[in-house]
C-alpha positions as semicolon CSV with decimal commas, in nm:
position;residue;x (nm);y (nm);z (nm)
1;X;-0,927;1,104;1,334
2;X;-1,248;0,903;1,225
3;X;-1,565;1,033;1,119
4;X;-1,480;1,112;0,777
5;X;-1,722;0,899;0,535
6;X;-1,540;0,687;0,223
7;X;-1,760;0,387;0,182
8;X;-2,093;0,522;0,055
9;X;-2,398;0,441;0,250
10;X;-2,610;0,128;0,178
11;X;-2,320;0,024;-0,016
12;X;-2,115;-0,356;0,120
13;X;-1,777;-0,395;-0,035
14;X;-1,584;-0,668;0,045
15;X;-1,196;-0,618;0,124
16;X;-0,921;-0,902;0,041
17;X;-0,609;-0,860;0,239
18;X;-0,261;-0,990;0,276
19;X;0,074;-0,900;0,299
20;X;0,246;-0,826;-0,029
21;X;0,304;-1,123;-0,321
22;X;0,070;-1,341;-0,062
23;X;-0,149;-1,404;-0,386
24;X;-0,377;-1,191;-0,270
25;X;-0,460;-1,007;-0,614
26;X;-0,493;-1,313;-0,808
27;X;-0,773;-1,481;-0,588
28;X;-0,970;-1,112;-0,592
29;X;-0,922;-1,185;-0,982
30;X;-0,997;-1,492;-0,998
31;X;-1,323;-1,403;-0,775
32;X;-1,460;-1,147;-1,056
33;X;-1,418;-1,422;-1,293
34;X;-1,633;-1,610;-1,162
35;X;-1,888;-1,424;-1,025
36;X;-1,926;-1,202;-1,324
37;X;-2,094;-0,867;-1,154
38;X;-1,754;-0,781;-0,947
39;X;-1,504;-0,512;-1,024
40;X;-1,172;-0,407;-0,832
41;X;-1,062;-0,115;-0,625
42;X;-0,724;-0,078;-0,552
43;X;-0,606;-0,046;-0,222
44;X;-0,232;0,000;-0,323
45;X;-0,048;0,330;-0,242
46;X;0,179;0,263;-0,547
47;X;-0,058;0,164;-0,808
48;X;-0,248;0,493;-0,836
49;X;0,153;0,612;-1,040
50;X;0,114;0,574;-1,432
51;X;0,427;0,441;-1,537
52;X;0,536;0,244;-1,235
53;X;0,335;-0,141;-1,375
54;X;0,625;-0,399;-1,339
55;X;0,745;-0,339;-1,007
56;X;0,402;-0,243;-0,866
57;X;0,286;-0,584;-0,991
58;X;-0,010;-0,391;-1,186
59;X;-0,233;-0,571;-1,329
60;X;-0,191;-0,620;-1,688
61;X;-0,352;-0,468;-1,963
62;X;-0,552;-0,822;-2,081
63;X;-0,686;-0,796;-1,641
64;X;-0,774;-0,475;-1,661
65;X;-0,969;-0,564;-2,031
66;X;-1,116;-0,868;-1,859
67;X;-1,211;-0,687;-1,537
68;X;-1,282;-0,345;-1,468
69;X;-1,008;-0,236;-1,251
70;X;-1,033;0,135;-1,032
71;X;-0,792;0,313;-0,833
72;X;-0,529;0,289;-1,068
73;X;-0,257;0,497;-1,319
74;X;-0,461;0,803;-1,143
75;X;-0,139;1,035;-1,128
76;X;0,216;1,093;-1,288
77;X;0,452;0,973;-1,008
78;X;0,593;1,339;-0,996
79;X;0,269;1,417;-0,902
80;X;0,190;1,429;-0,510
81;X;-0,111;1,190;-0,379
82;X;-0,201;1,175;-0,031
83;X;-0,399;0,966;0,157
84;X;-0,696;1,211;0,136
85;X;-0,686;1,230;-0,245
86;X;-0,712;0,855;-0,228
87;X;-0,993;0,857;-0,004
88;X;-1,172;1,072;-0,271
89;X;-1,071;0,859;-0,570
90;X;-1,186;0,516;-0,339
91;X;-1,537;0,701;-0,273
92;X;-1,590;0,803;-0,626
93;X;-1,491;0,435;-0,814
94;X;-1,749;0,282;-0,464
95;X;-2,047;0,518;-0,624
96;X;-1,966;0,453;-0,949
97;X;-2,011;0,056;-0,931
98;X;-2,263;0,023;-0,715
99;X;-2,477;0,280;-0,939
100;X;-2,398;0,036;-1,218
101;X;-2,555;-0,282;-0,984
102;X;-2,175;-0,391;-0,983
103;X;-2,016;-0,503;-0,670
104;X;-1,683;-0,369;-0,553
105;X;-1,400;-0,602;-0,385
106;X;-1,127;-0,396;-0,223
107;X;-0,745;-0,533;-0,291
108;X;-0,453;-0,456;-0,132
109;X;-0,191;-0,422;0,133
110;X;-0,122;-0,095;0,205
111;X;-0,291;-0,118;0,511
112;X;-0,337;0,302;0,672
113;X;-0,499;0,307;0,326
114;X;-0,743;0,063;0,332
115;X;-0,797;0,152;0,733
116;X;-0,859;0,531;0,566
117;X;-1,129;0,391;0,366
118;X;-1,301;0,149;0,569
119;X;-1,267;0,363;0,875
120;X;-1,300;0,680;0,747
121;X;-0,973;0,840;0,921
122;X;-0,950;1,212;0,871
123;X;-0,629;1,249;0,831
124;X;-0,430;1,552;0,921
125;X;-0,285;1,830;0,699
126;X;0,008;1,907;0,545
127;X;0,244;2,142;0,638
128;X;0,500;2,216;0,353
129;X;0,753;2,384;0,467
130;X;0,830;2,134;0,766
131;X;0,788;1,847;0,567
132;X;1,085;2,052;0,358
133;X;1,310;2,070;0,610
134;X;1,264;1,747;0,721
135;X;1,287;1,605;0,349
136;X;1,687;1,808;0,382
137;X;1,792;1,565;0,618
138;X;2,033;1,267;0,478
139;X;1,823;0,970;0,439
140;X;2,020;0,717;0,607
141;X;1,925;0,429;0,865
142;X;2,132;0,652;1,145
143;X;1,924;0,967;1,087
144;X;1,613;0,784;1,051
145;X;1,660;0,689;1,417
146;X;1,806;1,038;1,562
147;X;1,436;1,172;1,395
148;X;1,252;0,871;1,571
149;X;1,407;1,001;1,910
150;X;1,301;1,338;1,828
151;X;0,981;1,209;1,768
152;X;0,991;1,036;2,134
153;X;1,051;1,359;2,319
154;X;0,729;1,529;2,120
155;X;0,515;1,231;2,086
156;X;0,605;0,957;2,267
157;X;0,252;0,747;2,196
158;X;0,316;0,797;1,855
159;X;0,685;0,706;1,814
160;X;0,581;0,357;2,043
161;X;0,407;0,285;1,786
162;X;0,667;0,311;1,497
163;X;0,961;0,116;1,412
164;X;1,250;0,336;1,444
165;X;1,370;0,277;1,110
166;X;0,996;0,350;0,895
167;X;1,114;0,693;0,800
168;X;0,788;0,804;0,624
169;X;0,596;0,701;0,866
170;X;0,857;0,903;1,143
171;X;0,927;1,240;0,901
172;X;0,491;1,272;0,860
173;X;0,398;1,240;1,223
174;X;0,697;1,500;1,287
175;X;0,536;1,694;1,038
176;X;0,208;1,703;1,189
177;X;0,328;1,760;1,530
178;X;0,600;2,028;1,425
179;X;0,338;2,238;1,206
180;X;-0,017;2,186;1,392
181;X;0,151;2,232;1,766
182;X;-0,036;1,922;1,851
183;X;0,110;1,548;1,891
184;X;0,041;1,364;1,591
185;X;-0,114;1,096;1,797
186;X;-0,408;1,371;1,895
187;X;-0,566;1,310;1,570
188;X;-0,842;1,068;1,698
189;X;-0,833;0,726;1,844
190;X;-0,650;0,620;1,565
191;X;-0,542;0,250;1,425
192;X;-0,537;0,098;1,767
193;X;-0,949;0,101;1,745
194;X;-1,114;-0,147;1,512
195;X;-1,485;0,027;1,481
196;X;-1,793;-0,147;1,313
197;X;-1,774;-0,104;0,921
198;X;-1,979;-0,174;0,595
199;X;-1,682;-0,385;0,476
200;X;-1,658;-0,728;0,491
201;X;-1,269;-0,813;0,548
202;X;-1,080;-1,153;0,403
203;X;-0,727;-1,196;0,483
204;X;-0,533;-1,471;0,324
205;X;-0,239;-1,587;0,560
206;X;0,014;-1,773;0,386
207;X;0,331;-1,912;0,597
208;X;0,625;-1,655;0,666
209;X;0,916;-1,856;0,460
210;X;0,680;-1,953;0,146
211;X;0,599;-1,532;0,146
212;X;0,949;-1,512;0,146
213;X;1,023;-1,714;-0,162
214;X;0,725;-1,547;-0,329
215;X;0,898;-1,194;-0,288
216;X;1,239;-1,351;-0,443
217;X;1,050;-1,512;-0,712
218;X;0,862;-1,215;-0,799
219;X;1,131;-0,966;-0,830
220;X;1,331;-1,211;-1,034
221;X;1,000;-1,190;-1,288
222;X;0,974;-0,864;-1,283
223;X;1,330;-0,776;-1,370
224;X;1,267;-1,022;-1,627
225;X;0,990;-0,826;-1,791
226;X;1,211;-0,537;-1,819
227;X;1,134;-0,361;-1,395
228;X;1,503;-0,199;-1,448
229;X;1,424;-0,034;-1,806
230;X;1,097;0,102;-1,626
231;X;1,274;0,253;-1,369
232;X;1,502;0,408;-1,656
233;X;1,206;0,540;-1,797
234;X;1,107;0,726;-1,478
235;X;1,467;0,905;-1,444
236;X;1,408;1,034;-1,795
237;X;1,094;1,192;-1,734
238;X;0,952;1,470;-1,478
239;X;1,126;1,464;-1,150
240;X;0,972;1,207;-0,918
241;X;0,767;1,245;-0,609
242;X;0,927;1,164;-0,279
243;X;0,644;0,932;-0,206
244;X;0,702;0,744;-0,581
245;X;1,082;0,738;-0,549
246;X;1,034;0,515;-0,193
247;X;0,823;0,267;-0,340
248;X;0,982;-0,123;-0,275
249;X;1,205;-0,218;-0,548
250;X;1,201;0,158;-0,699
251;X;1,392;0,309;-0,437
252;X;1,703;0,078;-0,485
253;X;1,677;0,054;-0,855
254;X;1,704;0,417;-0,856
255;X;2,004;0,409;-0,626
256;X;2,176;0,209;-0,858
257;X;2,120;0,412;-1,184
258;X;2,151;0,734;-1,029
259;X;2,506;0,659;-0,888
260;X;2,572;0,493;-1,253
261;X;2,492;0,835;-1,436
262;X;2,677;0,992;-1,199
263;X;2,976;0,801;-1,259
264;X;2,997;0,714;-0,898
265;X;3,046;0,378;-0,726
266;X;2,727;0,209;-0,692
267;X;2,578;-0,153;-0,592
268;X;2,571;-0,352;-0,863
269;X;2,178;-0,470;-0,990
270;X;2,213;-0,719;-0,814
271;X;2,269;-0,597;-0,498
272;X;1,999;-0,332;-0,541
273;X;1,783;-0,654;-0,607
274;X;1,900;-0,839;-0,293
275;X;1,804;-0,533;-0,083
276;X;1,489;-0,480;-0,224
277;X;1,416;-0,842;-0,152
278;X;1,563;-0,795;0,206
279;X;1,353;-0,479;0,242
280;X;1,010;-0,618;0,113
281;X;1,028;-0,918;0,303
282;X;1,054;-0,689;0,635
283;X;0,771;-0,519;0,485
284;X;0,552;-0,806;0,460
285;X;0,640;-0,881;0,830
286;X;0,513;-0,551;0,919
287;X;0,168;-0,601;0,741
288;X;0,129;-0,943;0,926
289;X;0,175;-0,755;1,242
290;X;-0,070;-0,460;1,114
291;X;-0,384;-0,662;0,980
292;X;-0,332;-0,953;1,248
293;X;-0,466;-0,648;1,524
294;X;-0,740;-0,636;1,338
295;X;-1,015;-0,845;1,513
296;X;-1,269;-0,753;1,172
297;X;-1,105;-0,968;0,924
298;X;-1,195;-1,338;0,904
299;X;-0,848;-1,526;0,808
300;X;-0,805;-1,825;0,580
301;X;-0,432;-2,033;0,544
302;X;-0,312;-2,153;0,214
303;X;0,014;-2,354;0,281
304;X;0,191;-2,257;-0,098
305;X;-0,127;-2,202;-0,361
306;X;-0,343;-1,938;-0,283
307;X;-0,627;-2,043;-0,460
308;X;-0,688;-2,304;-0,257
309;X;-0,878;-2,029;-0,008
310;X;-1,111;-1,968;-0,375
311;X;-1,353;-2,139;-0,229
312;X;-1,381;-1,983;0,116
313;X;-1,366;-1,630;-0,054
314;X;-1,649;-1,729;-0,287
315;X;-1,884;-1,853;0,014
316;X;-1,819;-1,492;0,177
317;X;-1,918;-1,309;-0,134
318;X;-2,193;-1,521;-0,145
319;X;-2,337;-1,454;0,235
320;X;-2,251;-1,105;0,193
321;X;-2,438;-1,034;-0,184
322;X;-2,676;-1,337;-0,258
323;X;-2,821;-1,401;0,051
């Protein structure tokens, strides 16, 4: 699964990581201020939708004025984007700044897409008409599980290595291992091995409760700055992507207003919002676990204010660039 070149040679990006609301974006911001000569790349699988800002926590329009931003508003979220096409679009913005004499700091959390681009996984095909069927199958918790015991009998290395309840992550390798005839976990060494790269990885690690409070705090300022009206948007437009519609925060909003067009019971907002919460703070969980296997990235703790690792994430661009 590696071999596959993203990160253009002779070029050194440096990567900021972190689970999701950990600040991580800000400092990376806050970096190019300062420096002057730096310009983001997105490493978010939800940022490349136009349309979905708010609840993606894209930055703003006065950001991306003030710092030239890549990797983002690249499709319509009825539009299908796989990890490949984002491996293209990663390579392309990488050649583009450093033929300007820019450098390029990586920011995100989705973390099989930034191991796509600093690794270079090739990633396996797509096979429609399984990923169809699959797609027919109710998309509850109980289902999710019969499919990860499906997955067990085919695959077992794989499905070890999945929570029983990620159902994209379940549905795609049954995809893979129903269409190729091969087990999904075939496809290289894949994210257990942590191969020398070009990019220089900085994680910032704040405490599990204050991430916790983050993720309330955000969502509460989001659907303050209109995140349900967005998501009312999206319903009136072209019908959205599978991938789109599971996005953190989307996919319970849209619950919610779907069942209220229908005319059907349906949580109120705020119990799509306390699920969302409940949801993304598992998610963050699973991204410590992800990036703390990673032996490559060089961690530094903030105990509430992210920007007190600023200084730490300056010296790094420093070694990496100036010296």
């Amino acid at each position: 699964m590696t071999g596959h070149r993203v990160v253009p040679a002779g070029v050194r990006p440096l990567a900021v990581v972190g689970t999701t609301a950990s600040g991580k974006s800000s400092l990376a911001m806050e970096l190019a201020r300062r420096r002057g000569d730096v310009e983001l790349v997105s490493v978010d699988s939800m940022q490349v939708y136009r349309g979905m800002d708010i609840g993606t926590a894209k930055p703003t329009v006065a950001e991306q004025a003030e710092v030239r931003h890549h990797v983002i508003d690249v499709v319509d979220p009825s539009e299908p984007f796989e990890v490949h096409s984002f491996q293209a679009a990663v390579r392309d913005a990488l050649a583009d700044v450093e033929a300007r004499g820019r450098k390029a700091v990586l920011v995100g959390g989705t973390g099989m897409y930034l191991r796509a681009v600093i690794d270079g996984f090739e990633i396996p095909g797509r096979f429609p008409e399984v990923a169809e069927a699959l797609a027919q199958i109710p998309d509850t918790e109980s289902e999710t599980r019969r499919l990860h015991a499906r997955l067990t009998e085919i695959d077992p290395v794989a499905a070890a290595k999945m929570e029983p309840t990620n159902r994209r992550r379940i549905v795609r390798a049954l995809e893979v291992c129903e269409g190729s005839g091969r087990p999904f976990s075939s496809f290289g060494p894949g994210f257990e091995a942590h191969p020398e790269t070009p990019v220089r990885l900085f994680g910032l690690w704040l405490p599990r409760p204050v991430v916790a409070q983050r993720i309330e705090a955000r969502y509460h300022q989001q659907m303050a700055e209109g995140f349900l009206d967005e998501v009312s948007r999206l319903l009136d437009g072209a019908p959205i992507s599978h991938t789109a519609a599971q996005a953190l925060g989307y996919r319970e909003l849209l619950t919610h207003l779907r069942a209220v067009r229908r005319g059907e019971s349906h949580p109120t907002v705020g119990d799509a919002l306390d699920e969302a919460i409940r949801r993304t703070r598992q998610f963050a969980r699973r991204q410590r676990v992800w990036f703390r296997k990673d032996p490559r990235i060089a961690w530094v703790g903030a105990d509430s204010d992210p920007m007190v690792a600023l200084a730490a994430l300056e010296a790094e661009a420093a070694s990496l660039w100036d010296s």
